[in-house]
Biopython code that builds the backbone (N, CA, C, O; Angstrom):
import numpy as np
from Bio.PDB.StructureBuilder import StructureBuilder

atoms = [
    (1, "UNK", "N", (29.910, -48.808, 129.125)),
    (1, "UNK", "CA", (31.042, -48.967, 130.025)),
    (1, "UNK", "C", (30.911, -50.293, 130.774)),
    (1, "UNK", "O", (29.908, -50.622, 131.409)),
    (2, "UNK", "N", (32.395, -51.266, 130.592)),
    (2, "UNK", "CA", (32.009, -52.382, 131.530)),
    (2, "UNK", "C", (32.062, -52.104, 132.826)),
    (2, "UNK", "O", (33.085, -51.535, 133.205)),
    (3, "UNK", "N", (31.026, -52.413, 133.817)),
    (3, "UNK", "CA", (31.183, -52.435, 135.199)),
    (3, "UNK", "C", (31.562, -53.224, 135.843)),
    (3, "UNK", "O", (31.437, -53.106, 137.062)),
    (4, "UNK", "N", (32.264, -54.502, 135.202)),
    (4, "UNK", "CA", (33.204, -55.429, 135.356)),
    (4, "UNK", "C", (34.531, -55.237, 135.912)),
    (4, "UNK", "O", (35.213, -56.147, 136.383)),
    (5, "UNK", "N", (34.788, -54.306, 135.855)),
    (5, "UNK", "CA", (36.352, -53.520, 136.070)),
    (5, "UNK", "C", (36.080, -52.376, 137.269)),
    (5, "UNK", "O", (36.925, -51.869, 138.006)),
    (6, "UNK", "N", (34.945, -52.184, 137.241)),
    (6, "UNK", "CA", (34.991, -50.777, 138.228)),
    (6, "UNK", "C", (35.463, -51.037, 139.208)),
    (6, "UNK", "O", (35.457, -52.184, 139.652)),
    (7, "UNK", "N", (36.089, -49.862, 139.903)),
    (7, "UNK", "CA", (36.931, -49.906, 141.037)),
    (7, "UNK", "C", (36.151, -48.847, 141.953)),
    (7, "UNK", "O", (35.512, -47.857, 141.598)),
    (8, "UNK", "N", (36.445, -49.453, 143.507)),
    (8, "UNK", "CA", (35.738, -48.535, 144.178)),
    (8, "UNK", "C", (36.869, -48.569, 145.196)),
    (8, "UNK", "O", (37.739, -49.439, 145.153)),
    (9, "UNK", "N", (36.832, -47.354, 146.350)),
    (9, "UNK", "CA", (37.822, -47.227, 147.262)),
    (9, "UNK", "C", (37.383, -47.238, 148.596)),
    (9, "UNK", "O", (36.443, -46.602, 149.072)),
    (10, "UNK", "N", (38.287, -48.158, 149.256)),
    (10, "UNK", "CA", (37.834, -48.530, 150.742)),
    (10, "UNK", "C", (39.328, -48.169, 151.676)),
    (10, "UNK", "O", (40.510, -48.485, 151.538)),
    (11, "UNK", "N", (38.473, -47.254, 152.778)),
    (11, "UNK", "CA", (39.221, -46.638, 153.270)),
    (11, "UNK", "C", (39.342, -47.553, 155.144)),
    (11, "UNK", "O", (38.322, -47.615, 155.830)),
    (12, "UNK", "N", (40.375, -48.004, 155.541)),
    (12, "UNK", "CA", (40.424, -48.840, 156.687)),
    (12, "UNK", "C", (41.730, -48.098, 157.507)),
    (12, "UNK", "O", (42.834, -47.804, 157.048)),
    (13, "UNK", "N", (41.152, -47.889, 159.001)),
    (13, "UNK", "CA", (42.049, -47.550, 160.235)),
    (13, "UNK", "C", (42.579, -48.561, 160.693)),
    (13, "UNK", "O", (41.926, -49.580, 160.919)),
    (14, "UNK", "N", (43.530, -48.487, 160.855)),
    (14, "UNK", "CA", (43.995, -49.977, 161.851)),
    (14, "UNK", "C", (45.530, -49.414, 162.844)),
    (14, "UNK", "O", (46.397, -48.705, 162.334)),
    (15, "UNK", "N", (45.559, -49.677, 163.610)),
    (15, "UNK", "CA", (46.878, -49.291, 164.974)),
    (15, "UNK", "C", (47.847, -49.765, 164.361)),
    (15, "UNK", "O", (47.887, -50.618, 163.475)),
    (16, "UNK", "N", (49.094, -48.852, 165.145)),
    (16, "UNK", "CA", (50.046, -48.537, 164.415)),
    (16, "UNK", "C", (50.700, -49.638, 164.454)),
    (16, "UNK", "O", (51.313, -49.957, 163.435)),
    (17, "UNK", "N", (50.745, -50.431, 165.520)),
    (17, "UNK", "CA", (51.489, -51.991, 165.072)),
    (17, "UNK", "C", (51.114, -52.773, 164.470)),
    (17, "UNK", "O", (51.904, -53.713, 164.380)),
    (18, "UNK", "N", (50.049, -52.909, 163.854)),
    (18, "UNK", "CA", (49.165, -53.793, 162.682)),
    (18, "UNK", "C", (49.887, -52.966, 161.419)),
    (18, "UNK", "O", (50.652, -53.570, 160.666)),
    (19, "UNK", "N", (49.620, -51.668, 161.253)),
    (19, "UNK", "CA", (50.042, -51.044, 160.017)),
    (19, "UNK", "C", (51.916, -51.915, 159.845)),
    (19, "UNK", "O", (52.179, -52.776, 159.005)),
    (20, "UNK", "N", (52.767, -51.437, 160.734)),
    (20, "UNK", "CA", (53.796, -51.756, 160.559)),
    (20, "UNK", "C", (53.957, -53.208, 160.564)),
    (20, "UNK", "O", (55.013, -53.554, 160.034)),
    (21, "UNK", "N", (53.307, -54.063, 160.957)),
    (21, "UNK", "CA", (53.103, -55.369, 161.019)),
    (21, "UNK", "C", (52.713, -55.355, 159.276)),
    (21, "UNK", "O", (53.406, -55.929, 158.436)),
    (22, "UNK", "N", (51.786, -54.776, 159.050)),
    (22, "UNK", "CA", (51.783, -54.690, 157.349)),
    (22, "UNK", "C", (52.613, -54.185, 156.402)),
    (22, "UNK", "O", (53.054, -54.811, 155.438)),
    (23, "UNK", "N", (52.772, -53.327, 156.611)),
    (23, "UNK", "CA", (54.114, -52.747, 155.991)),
    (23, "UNK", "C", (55.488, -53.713, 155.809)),
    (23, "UNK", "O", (56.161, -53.840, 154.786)),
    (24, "UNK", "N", (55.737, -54.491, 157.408)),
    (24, "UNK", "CA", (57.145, -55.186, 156.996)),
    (24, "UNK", "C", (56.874, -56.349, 155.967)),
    (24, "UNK", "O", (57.694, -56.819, 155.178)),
    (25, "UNK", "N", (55.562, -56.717, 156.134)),
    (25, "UNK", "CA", (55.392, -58.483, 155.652)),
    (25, "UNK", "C", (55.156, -58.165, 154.077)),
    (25, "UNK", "O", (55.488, -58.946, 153.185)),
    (26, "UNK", "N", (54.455, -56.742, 153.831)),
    (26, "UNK", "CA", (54.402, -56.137, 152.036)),
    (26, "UNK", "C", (56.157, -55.833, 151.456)),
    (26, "UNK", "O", (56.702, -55.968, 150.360)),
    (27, "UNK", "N", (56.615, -55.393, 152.748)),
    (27, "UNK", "CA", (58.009, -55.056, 152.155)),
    (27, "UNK", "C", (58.919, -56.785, 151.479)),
    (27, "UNK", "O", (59.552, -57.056, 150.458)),
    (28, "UNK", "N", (58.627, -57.338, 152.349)),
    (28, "UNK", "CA", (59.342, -58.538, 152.731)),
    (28, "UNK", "C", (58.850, -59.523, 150.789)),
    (28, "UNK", "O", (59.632, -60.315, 150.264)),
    (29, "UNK", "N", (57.602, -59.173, 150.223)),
    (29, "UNK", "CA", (57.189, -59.949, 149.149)),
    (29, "UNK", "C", (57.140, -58.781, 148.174)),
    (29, "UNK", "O", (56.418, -58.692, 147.181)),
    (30, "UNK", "N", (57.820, -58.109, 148.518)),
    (30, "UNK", "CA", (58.285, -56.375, 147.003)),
    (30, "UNK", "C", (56.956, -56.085, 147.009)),
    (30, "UNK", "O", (56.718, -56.300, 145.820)),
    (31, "UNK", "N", (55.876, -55.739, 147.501)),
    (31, "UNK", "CA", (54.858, -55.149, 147.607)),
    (31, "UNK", "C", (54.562, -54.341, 148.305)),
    (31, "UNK", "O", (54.975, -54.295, 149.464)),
    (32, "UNK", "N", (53.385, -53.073, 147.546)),
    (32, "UNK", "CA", (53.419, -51.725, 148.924)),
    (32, "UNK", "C", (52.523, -52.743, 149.860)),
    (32, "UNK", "O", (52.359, -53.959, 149.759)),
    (33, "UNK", "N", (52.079, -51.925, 150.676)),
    (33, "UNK", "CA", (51.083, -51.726, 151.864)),
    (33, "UNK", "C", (49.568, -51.885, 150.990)),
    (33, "UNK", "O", (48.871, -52.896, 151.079)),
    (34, "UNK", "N", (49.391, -51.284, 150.563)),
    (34, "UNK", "CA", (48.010, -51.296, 149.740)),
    (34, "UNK", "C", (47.239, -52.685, 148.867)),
    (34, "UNK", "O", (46.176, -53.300, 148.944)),
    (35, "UNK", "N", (48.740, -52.735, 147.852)),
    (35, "UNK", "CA", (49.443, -53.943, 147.397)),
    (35, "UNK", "C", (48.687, -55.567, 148.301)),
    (35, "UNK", "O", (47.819, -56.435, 148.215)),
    (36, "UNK", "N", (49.716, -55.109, 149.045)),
    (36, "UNK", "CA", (49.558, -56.411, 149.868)),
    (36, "UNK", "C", (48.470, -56.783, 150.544)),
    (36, "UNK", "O", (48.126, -57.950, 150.731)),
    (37, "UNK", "N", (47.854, -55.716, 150.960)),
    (37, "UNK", "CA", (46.181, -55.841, 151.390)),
    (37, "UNK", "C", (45.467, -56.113, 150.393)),
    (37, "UNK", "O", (44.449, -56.759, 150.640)),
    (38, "UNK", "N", (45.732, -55.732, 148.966)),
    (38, "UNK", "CA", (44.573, -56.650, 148.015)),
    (38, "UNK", "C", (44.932, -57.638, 148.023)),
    (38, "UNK", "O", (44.045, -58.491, 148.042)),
    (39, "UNK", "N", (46.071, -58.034, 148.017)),
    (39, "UNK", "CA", (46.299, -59.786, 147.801)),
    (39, "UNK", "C", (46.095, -60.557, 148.786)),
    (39, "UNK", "O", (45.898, -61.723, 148.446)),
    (40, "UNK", "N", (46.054, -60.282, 150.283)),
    (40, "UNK", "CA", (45.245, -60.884, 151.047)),
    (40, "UNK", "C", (43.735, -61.019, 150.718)),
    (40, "UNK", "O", (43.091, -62.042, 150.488)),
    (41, "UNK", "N", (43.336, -59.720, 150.757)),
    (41, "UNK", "CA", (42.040, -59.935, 150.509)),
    (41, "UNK", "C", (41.224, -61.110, 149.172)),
    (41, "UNK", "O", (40.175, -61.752, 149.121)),
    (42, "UNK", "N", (42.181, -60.936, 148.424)),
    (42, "UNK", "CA", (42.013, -61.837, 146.878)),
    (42, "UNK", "C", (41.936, -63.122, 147.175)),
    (42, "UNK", "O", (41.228, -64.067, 146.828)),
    (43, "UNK", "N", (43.123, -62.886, 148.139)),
    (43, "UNK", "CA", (43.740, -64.640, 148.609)),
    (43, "UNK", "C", (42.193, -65.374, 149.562)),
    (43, "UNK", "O", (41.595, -66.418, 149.302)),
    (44, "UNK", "N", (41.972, -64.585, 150.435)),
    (44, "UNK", "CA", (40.733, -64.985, 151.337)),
    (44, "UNK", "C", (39.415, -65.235, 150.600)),
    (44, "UNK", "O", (38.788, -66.282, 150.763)),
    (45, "UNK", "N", (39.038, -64.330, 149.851)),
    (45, "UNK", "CA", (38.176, -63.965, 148.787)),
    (45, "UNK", "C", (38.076, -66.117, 147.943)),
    (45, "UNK", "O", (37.249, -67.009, 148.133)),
    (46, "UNK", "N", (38.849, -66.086, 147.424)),
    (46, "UNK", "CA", (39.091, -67.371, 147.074)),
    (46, "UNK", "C", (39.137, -68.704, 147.788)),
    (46, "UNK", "O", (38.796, -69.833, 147.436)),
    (47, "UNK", "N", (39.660, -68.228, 148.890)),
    (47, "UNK", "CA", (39.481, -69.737, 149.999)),
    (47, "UNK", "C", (38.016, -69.836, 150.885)),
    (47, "UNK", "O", (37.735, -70.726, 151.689)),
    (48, "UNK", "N", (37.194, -68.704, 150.517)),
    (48, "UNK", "CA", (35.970, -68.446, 150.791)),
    (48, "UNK", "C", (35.174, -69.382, 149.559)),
    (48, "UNK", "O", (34.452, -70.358, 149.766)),
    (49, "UNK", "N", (35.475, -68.874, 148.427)),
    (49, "UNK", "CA", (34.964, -69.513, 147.237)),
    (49, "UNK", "C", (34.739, -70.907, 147.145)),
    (49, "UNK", "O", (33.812, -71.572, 146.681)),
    (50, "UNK", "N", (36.272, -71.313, 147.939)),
    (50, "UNK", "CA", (36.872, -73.024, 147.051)),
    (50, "UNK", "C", (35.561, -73.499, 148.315)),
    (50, "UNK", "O", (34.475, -73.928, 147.924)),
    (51, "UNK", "N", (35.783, -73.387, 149.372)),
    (51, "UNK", "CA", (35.013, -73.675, 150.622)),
    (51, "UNK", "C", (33.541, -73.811, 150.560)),
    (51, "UNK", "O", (32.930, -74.677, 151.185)),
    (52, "UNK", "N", (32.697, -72.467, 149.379)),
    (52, "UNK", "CA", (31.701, -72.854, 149.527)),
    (52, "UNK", "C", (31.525, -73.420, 148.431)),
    (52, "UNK", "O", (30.318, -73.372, 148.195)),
    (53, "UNK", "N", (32.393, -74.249, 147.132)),
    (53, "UNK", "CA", (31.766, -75.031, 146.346)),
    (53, "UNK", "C", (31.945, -76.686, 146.864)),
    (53, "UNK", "O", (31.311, -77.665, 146.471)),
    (54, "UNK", "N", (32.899, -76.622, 147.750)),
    (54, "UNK", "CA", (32.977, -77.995, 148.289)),
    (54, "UNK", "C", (32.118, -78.367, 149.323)),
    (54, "UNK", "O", (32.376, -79.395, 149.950)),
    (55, "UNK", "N", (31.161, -77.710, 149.597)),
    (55, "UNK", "CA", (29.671, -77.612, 150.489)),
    (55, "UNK", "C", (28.653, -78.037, 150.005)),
    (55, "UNK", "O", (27.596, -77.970, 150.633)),
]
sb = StructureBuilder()
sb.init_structure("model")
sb.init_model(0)
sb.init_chain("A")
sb.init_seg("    ")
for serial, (resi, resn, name, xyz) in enumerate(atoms, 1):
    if name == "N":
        sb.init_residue(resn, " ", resi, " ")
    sb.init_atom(name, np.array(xyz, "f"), 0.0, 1.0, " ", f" {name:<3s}", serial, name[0])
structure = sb.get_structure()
């Protein structure tokens, strides 16, 4: 089995005006809530990357 692909699940609280603060800005790019939190995270994930090869 590749463990290349595995998926694991992370579970995060956050107040209700952050959620809806998330919710409108996922709605706003046709993405859920969930959605849109991986692609931040992806997005950061990467500007972390570019950052530490230009170091």
């Amino acid at each position: 089995m590749d463990s290349g692909n595995a998926k694991k699940r992370v579970c995060v609280i956050i107040p209700q005006k952050e959620h809806e603060r998330l919710s409108r800005m996922a709605g706003e790019t046709g993405r859920t809530a969930a959605g849109y939190l991986r692609w931040l995270l992806n997005r950061h994930f990467r500007e972390l990357d570019k950052g530490e090869q230009e170091e």
